[in-house]
Jmol script that loads the backbone (N, CA, C; Angstrom):
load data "model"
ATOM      1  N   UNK A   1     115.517  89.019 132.713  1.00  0.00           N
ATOM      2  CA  UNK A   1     115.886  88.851 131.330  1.00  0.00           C
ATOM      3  C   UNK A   1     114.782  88.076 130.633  1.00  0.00           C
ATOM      4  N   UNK A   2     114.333  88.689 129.477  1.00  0.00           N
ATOM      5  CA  UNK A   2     113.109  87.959 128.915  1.00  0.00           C
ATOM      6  C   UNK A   2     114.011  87.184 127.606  1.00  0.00           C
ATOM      7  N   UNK A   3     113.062  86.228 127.123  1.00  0.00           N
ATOM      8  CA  UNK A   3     112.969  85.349 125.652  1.00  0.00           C
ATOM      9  C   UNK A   3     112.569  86.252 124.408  1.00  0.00           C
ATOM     10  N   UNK A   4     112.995  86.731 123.711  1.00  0.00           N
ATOM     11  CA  UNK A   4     112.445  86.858 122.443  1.00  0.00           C
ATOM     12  C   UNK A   4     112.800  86.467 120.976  1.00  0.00           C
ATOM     13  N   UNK A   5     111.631  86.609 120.222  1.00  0.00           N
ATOM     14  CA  UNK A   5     111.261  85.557 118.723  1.00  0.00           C
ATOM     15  C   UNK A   5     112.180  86.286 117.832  1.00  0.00           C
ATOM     16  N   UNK A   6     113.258  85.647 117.131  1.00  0.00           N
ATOM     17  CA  UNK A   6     114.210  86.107 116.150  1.00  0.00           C
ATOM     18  C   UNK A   6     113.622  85.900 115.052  1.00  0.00           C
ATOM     19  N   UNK A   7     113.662  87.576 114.459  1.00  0.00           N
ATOM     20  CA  UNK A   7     112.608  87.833 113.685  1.00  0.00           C
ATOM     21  C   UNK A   7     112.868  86.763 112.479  1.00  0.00           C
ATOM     22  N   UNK A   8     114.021  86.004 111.686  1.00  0.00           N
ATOM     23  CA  UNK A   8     114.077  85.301 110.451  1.00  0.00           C
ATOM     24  C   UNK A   8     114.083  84.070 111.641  1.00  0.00           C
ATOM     25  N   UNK A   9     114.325  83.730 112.289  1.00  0.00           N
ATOM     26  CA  UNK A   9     114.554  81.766 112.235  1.00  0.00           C
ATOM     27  C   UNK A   9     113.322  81.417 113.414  1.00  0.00           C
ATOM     28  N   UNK A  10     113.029  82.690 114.006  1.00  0.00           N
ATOM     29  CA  UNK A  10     111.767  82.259 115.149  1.00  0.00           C
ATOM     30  C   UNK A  10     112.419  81.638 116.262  1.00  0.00           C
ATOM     31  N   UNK A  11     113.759  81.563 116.779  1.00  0.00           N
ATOM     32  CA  UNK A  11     114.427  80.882 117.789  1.00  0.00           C
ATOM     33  C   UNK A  11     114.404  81.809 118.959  1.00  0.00           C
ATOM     34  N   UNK A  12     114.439  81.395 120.476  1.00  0.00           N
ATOM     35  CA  UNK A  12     114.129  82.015 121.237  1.00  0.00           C
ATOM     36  C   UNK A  12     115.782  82.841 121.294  1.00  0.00           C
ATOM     37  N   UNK A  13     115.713  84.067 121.796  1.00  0.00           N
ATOM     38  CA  UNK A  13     116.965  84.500 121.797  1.00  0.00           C
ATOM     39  C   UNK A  13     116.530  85.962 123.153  1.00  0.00           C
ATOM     40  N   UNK A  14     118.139  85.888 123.858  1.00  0.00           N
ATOM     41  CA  UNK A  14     117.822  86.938 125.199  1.00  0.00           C
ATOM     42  C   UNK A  14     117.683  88.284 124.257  1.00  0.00           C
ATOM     43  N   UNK A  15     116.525  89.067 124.690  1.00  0.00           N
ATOM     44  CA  UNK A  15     116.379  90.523 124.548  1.00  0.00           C
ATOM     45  C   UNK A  15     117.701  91.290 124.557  1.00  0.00           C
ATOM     46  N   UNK A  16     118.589  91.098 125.287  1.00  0.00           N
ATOM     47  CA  UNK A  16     119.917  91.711 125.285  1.00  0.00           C
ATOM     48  C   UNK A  16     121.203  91.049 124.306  1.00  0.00           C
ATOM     49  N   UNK A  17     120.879  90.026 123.466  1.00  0.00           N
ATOM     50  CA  UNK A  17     121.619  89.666 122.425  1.00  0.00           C
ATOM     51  C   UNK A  17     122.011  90.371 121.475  1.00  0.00           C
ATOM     52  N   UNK A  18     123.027  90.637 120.520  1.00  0.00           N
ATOM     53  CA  UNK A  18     123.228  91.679 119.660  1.00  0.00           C
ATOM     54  C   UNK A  18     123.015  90.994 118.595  1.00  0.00           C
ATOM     55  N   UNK A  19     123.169  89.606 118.226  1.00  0.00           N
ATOM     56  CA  UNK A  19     122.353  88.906 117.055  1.00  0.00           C
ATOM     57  C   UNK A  19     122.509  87.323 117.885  1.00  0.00           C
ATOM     58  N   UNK A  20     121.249  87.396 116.619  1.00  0.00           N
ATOM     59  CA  UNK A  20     120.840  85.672 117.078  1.00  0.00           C
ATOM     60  C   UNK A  20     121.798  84.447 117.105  1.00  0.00           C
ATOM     61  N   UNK A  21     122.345  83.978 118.039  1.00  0.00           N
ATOM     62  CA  UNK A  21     123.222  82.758 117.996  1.00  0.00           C
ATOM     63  C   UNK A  21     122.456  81.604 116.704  1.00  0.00           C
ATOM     64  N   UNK A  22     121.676  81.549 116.672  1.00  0.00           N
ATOM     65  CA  UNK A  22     121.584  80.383 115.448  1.00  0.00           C
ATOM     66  C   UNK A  22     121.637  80.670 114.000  1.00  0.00           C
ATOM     67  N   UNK A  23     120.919  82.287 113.224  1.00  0.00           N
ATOM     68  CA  UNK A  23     121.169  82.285 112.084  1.00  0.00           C
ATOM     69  C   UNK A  23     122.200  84.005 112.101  1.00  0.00           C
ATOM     70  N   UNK A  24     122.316  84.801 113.488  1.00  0.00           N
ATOM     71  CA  UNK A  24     123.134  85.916 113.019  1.00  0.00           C
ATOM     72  C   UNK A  24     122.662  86.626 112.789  1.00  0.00           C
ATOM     73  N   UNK A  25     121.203  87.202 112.737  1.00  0.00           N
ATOM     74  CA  UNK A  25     120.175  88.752 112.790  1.00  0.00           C
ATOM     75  C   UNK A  25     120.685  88.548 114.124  1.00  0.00           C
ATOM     76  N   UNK A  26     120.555  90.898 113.560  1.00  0.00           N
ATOM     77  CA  UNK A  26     121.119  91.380 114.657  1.00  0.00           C
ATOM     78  C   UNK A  26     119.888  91.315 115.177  1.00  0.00           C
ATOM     79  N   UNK A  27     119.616  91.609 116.688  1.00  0.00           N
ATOM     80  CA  UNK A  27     118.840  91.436 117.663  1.00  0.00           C
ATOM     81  C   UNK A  27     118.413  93.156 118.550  1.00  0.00           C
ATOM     82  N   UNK A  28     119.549  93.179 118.917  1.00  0.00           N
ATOM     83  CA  UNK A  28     119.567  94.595 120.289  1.00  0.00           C
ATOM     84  C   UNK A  28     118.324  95.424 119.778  1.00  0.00           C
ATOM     85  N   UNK A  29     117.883  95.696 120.639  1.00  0.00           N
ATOM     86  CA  UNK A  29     117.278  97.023 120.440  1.00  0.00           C
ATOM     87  C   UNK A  29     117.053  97.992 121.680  1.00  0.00           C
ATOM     88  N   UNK A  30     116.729  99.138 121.642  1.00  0.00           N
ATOM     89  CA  UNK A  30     116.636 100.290 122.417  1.00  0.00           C
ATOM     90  C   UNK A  30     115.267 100.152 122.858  1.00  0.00           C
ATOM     91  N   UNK A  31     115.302 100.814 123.883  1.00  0.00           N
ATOM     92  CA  UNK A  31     114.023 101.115 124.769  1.00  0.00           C
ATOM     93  C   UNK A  31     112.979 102.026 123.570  1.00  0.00           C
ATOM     94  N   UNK A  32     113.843 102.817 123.272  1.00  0.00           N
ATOM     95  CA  UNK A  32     113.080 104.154 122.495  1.00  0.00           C
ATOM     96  C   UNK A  32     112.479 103.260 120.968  1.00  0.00           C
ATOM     97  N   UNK A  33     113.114 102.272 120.381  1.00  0.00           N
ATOM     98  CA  UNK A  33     112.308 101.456 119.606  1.00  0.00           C
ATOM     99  C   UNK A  33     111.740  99.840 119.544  1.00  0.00           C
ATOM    100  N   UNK A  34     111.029  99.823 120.618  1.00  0.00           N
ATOM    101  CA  UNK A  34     110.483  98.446 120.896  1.00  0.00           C
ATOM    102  C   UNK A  34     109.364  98.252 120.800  1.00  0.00           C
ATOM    103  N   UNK A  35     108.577  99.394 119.980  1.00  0.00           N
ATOM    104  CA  UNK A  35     107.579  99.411 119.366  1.00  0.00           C
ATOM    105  C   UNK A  35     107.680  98.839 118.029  1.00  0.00           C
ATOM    106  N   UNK A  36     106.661  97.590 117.219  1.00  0.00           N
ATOM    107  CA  UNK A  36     106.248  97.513 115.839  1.00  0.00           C
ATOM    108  C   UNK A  36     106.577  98.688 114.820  1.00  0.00           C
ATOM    109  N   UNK A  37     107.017  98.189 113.646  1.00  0.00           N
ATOM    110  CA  UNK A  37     107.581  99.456 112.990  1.00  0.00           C
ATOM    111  C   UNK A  37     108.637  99.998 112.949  1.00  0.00           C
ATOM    112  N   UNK A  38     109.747 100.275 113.996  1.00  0.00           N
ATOM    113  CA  UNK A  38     110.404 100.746 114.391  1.00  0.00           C
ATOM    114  C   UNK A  38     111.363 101.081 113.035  1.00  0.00           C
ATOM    115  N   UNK A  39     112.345 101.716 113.486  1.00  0.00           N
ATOM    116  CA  UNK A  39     113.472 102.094 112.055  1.00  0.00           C
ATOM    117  C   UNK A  39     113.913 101.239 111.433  1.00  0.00           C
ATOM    118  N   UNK A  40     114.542 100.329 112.579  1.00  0.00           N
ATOM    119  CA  UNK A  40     115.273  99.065 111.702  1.00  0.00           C
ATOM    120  C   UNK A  40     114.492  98.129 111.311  1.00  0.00           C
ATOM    121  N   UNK A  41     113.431  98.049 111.420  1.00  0.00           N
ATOM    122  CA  UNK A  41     112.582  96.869 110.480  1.00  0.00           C
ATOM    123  C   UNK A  41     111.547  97.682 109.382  1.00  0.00           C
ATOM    124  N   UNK A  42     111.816  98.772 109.044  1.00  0.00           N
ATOM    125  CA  UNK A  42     111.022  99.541 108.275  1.00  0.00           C
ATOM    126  C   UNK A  42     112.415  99.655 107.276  1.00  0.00           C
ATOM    127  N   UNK A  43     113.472  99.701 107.385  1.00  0.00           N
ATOM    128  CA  UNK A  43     114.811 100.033 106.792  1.00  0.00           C
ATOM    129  C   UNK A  43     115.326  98.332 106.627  1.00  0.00           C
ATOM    130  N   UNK A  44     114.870  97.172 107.051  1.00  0.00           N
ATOM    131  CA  UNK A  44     114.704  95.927 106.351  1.00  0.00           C
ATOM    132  C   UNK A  44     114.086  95.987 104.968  1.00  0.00           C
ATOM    133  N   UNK A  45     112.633  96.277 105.851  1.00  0.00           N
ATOM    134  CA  UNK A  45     111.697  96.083 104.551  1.00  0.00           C
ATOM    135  C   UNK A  45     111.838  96.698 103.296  1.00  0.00           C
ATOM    136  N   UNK A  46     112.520  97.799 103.367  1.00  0.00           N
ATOM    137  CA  UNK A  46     112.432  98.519 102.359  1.00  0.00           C
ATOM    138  C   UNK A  46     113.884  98.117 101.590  1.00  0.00           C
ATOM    139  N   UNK A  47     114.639  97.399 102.666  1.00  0.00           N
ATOM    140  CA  UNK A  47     116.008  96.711 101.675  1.00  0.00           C
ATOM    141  C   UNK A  47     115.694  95.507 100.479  1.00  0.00           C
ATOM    142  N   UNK A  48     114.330  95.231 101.318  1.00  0.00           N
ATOM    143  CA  UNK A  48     113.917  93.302 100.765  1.00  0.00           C
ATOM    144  C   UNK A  48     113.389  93.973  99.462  1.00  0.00           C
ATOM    145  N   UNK A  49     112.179  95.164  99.324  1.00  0.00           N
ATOM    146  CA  UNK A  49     111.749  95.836  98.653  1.00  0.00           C
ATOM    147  C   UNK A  49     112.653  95.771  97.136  1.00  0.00           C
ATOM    148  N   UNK A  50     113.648  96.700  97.772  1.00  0.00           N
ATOM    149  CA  UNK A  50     114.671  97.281  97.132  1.00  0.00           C
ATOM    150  C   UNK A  50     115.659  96.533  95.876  1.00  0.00           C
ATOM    151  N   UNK A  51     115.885  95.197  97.091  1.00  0.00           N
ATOM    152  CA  UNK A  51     116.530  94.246  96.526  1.00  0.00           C
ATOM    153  C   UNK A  51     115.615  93.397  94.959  1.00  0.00           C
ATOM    154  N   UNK A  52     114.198  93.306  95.354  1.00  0.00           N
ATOM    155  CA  UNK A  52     113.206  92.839  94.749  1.00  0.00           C
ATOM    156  C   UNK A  52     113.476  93.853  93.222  1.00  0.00           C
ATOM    157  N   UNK A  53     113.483  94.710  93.391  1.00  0.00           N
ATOM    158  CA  UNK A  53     113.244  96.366  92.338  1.00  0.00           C
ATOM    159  C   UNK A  53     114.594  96.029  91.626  1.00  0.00           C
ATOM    160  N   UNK A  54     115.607  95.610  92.397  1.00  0.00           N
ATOM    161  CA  UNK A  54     117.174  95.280  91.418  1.00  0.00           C
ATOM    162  C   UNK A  54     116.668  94.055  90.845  1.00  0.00           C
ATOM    163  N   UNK A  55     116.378  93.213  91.208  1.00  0.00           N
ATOM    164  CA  UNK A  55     116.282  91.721  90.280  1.00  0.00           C
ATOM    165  C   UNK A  55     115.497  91.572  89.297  1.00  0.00           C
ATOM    166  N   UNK A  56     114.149  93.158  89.084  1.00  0.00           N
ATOM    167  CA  UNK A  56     112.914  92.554  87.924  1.00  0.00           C
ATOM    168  C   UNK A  56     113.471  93.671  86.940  1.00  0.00           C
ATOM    169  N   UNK A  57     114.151  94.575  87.831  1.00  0.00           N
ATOM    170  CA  UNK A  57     115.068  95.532  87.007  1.00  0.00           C
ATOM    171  C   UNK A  57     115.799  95.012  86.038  1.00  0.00           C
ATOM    172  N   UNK A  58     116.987  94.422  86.504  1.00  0.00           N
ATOM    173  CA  UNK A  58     118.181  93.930  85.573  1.00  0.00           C
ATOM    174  C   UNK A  58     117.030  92.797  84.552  1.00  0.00           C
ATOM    175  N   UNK A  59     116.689  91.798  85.413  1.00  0.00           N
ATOM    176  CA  UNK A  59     115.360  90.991  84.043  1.00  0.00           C
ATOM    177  C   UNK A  59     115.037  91.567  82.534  1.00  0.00           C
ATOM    178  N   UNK A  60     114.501  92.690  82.868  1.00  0.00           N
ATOM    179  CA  UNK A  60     113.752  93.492  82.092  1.00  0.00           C
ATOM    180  C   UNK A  60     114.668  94.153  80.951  1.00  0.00           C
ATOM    181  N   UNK A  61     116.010  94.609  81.767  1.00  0.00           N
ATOM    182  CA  UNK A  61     117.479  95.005  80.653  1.00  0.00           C
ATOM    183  C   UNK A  61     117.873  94.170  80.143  1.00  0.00           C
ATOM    184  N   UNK A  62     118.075  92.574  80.384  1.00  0.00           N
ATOM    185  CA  UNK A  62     118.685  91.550  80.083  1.00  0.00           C
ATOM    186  C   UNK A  62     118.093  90.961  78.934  1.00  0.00           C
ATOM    187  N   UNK A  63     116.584  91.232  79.085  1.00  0.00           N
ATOM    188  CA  UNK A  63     115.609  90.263  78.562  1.00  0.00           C
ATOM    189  C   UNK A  63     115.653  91.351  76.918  1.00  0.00           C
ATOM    190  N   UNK A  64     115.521  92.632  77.322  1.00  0.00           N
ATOM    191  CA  UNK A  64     115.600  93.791  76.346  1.00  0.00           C
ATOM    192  C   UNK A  64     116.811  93.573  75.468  1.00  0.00           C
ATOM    193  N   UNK A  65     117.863  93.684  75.883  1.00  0.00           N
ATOM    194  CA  UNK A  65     119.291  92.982  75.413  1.00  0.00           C
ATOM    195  C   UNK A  65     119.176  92.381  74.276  1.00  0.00           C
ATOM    196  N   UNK A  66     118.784  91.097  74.574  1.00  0.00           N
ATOM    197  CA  UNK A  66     119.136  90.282  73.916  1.00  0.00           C
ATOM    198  C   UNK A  66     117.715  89.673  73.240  1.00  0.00           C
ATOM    199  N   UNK A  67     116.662  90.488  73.250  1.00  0.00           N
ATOM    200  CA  UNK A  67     115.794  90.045  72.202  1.00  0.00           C
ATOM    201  C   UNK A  67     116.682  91.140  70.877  1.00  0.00           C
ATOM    202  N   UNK A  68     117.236  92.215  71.633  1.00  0.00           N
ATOM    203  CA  UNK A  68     117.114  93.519  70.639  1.00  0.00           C
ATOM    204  C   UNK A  68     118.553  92.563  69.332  1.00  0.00           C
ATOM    205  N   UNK A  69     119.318  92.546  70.336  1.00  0.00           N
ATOM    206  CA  UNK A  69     120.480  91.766  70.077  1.00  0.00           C
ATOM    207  C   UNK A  69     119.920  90.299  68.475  1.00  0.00           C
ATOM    208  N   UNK A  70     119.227  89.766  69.221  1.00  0.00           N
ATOM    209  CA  UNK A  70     118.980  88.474  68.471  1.00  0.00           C
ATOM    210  C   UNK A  70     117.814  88.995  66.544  1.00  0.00           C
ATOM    211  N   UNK A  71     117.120  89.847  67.345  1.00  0.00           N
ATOM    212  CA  UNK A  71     116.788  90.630  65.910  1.00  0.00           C
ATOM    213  C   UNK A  71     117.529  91.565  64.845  1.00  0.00           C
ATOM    214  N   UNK A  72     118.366  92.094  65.482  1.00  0.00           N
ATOM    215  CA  UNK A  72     119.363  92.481  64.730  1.00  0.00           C
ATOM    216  C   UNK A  72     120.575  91.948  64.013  1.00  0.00           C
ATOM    217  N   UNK A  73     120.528  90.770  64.171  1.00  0.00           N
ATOM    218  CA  UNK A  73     121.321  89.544  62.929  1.00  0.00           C
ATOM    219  C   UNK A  73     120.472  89.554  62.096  1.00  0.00           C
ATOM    220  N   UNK A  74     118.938  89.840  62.099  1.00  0.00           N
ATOM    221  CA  UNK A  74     118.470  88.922  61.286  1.00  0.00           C
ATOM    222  C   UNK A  74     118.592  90.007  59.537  1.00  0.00           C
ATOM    223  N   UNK A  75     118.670  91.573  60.033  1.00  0.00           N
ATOM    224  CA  UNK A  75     118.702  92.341  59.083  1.00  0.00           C
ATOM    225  C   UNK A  75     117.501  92.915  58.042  1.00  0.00           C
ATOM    226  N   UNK A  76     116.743  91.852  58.342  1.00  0.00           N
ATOM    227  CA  UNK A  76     115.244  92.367  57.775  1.00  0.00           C
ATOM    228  C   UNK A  76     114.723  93.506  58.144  1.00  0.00           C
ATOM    229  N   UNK A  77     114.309  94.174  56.985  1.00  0.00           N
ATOM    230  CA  UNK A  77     113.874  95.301  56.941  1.00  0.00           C
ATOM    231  C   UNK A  77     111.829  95.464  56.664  1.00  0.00           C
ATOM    232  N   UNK A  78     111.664  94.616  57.507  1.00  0.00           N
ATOM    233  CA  UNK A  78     110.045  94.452  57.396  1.00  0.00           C
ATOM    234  C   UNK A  78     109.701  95.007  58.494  1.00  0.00           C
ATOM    235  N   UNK A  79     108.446  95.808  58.761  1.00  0.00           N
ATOM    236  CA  UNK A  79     107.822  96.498  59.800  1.00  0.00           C
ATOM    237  C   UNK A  79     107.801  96.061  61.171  1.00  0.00           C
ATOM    238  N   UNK A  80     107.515  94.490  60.964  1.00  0.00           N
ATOM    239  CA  UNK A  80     107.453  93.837  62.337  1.00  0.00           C
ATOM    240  C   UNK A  80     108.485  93.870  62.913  1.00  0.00           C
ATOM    241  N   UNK A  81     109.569  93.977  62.517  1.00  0.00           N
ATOM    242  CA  UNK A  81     110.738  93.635  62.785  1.00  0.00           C
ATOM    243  C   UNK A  81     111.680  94.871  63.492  1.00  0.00           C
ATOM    244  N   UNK A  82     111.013  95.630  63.011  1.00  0.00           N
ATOM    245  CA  UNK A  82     111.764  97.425  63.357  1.00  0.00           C
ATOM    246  C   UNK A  82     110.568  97.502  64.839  1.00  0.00           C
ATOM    247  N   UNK A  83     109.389  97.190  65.064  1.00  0.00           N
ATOM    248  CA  UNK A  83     108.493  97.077  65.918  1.00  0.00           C
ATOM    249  C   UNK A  83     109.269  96.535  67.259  1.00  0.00           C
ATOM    250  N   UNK A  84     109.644  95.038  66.714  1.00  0.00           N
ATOM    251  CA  UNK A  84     110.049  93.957  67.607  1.00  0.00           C
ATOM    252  C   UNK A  84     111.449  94.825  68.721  1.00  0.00           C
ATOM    253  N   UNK A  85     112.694  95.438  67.550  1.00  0.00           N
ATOM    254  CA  UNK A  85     113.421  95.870  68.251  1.00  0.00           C
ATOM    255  C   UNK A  85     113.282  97.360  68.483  1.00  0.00           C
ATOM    256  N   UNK A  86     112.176  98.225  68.372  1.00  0.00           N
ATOM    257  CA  UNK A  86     112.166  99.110  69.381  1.00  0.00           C
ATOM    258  C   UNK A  86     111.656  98.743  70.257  1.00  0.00           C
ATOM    259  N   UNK A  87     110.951  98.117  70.589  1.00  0.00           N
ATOM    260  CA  UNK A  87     110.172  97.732  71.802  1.00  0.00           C
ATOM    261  C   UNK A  87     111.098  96.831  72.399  1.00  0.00           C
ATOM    262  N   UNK A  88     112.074  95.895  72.381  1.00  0.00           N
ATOM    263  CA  UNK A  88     112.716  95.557  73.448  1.00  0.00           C
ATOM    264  C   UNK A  88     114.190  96.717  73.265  1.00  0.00           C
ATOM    265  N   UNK A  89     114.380  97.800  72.439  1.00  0.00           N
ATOM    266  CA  UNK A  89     115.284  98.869  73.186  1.00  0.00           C
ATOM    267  C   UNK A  89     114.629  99.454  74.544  1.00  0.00           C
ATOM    268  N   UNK A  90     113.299  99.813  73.873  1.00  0.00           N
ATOM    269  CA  UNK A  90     112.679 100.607  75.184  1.00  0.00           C
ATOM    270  C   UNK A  90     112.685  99.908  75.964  1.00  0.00           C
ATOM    271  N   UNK A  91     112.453  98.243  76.377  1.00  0.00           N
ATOM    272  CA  UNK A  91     112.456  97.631  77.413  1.00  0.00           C
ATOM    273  C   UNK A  91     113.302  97.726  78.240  1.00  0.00           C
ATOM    274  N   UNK A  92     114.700  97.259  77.606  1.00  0.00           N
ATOM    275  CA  UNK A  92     116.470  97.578  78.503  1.00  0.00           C
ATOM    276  C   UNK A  92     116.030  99.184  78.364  1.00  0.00           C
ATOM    277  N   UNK A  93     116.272 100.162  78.092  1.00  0.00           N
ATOM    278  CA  UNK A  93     116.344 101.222  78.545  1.00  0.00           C
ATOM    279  C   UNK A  93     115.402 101.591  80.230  1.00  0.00           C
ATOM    280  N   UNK A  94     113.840 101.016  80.072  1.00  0.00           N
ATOM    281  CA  UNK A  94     113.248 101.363  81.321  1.00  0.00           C
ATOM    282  C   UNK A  94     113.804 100.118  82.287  1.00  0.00           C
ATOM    283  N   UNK A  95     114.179  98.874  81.768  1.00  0.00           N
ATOM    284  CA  UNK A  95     115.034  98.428  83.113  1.00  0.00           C
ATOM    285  C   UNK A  95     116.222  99.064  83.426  1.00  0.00           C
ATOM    286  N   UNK A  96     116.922  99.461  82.709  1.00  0.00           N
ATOM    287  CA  UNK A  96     118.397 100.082  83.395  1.00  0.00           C
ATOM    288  C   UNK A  96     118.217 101.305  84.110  1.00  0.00           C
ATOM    289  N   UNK A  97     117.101 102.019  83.166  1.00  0.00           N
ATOM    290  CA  UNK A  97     117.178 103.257  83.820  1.00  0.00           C
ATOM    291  C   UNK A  97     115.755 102.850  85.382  1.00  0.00           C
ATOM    292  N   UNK A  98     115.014 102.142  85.789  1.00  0.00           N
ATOM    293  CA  UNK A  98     114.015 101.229  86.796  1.00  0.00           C
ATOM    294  C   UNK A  98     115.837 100.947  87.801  1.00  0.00           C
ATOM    295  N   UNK A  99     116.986 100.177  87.376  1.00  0.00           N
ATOM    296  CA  UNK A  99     117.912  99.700  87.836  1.00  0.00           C
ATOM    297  C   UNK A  99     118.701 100.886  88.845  1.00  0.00           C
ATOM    298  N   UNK A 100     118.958 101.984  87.856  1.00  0.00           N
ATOM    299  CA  UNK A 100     119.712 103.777  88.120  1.00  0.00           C
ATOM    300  C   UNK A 100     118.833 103.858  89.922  1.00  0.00           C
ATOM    301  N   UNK A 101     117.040 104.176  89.289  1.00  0.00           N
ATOM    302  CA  UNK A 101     116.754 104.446  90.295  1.00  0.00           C
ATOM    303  C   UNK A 101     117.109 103.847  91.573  1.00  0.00           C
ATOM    304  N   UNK A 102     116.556 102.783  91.449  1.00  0.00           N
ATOM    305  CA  UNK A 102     116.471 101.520  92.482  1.00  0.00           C
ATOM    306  C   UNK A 102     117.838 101.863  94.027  1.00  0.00           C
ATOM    307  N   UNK A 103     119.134 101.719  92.710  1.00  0.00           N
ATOM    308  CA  UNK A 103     119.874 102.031  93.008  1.00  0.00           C
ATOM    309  C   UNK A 103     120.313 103.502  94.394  1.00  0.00           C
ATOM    310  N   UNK A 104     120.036 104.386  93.741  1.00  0.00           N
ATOM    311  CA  UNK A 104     119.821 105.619  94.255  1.00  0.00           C
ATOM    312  C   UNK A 104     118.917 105.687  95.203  1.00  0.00           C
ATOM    313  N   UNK A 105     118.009 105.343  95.395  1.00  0.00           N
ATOM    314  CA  UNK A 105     116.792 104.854  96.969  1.00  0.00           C
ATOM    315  C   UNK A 105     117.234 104.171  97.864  1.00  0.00           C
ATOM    316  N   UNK A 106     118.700 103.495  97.228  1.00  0.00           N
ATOM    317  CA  UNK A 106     118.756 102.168  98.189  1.00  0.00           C
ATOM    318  C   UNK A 106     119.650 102.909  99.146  1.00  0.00           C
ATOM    319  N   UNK A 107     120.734 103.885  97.491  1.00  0.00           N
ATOM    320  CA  UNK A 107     121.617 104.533  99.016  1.00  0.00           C
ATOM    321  C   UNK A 107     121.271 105.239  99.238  1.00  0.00           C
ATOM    322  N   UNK A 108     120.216 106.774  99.121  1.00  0.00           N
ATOM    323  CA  UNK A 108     119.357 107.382  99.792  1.00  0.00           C
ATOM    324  C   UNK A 108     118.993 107.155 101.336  1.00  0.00           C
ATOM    325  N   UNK A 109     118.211 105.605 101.377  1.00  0.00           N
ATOM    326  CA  UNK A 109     118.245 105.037 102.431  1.00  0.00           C
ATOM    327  C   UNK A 109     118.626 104.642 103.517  1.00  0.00           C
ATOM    328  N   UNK A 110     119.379 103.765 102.975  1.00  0.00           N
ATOM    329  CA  UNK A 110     120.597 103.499 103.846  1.00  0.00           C
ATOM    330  C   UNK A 110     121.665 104.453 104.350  1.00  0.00           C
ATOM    331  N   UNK A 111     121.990 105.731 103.848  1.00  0.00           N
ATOM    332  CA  UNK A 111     122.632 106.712 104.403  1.00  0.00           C
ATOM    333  C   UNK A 111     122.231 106.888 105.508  1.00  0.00           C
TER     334      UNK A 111
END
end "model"
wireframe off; spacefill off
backbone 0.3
color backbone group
């Protein structure tokens, strides 16, 4: 029975563990992937990815929101101003619709 490095806390943990006794990553793996790369750490990465793509996503809708939101009290009808809130419509629009995708890859994926 060998020692091996748990990939988040670095604690020694038996090769035949199904997750790490100290933080709970799963551990096991198969003969057929004990090579670098393998599925389940390529299907991590691309969750951490993923997760990353939801958070600058929603930002970007939120931030769009409520500039669009805060110019539109003001009612002025001056150029800059019609500028200001198309450009943060288009902003929330490419985050929500940046959000749609994200979404759809993640369960793509994970299926």
């Amino acid at each position: 029975m060998a020692l091996i490095e748990c990939p988040e806390c670095k604690n020694q943990v038996s090769e035949y563990a199904l997750t790490c006794p100290n933080c709970g990553t799963p551990i096991a793996r198969t003969e057929e992937n004990k090579s670098d790369g393998d599925a389940h750490s390529t299907k991590q990465e691309l969750n951490k990815k993923f997760k990353l793509y939801t958070i600058i996503s929603s930002v970007l809708f939120w931030v769009g929101i409520i500039v669009f939101l805060i110019n539109f009290k003001n009612n002025n009808e001056s150029n800059d101003l019609k500028v200001v809130m198309i450009a943060s419509a288009s902003l929330a629009i490419i985050g929500l619709v940046w959000y749609l995708v994200t979404k759809v890859r993640t369960w793509w994926n994970n299926r």
